[in-house]
ZAMARGU-4260 file (C-alpha; in steps of 0.2 Angstrom, whole numbers, plus 5000, padded with zeros to 4 digits):
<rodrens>
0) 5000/5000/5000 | 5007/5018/4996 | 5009/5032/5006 | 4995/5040/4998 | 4984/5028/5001
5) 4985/5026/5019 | 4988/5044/5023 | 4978/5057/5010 | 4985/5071/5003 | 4970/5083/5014
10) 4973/5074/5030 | 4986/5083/5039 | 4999/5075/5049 | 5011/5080/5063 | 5027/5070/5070
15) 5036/5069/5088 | 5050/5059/5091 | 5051/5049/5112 | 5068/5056/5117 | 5067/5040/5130
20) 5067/5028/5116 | 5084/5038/5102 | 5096/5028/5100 | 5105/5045/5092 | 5108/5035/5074
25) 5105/5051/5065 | 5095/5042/5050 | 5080/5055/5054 | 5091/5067/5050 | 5098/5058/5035
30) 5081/5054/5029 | 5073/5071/5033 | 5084/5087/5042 | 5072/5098/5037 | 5063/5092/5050
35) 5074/5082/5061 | 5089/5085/5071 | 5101/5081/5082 | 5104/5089/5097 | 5121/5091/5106
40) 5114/5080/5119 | 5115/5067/5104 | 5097/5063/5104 | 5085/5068/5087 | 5071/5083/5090
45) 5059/5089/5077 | 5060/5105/5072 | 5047/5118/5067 | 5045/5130/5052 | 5061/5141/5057
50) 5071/5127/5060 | 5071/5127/5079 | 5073/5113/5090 | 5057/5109/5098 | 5065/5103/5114
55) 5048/5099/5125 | 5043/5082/5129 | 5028/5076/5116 | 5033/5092/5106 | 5026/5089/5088
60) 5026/5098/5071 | 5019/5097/5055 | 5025/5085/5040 | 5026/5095/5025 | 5018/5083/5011
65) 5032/5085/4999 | 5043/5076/5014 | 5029/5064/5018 | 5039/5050/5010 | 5056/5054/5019
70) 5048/5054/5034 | 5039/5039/5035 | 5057/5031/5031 | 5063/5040/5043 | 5049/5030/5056
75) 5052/5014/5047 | 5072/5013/5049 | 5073/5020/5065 | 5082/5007/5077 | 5073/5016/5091
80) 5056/5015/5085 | 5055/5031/5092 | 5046/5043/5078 | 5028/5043/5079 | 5018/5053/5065
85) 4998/5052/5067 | 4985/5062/5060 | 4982/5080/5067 | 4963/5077/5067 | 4961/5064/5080
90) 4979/5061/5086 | 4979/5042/5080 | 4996/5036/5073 | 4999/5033/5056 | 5016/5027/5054
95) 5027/5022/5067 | 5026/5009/5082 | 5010/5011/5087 | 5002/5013/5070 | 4990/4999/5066
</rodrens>
């Protein structure tokens, strides 16, 4: 099943990564560092529209659709299972480890 498919281009999503769970491998950033980062306590934040770390526990920020794919890679490598993305509307995750 595409992308596309399980996650439409009107539904808006929104990604958070669990600091508890980074194993700081970096292949967000790889994947997506415009909207990942590492921080120089080695762990991966999102970031928001400026490119500012969003430090706060749960902190979330919006996927662009044109990174759409690049982040969802990002949720599927990641060692840590650590990236969630869900759906702004009702908060249920999409991709990640506690997607359906």
């Amino acid at each position: 099943m595409s992308v596309q498919q399980e996650a439409p281009d009107s539904e808006a999503l929104e990604v958070w990564i669990d600091q508890d769970l980074c194993t700081g491998d970096g292949i967000c950033a790889q994947y997506a560092p415009e909207v990942f980062e590492l921080d120089i306590d080695g762990l991966a934040y999102v970031k928001d529209a400026d490119d500012e770390l969003l430090q706060g526990v749960g902190a979330t920020t919006p996927v662009p659709l044109p990174l759409l794919a690049d982040v969802v890679d990002s949720a599927k490598e990641c060692p840590g299972a650590c990236i969630h993305v869900r759906r702004v509307s009702d908060r249920v995750e999409v991709f990640g480890p506690e997607a359906d």
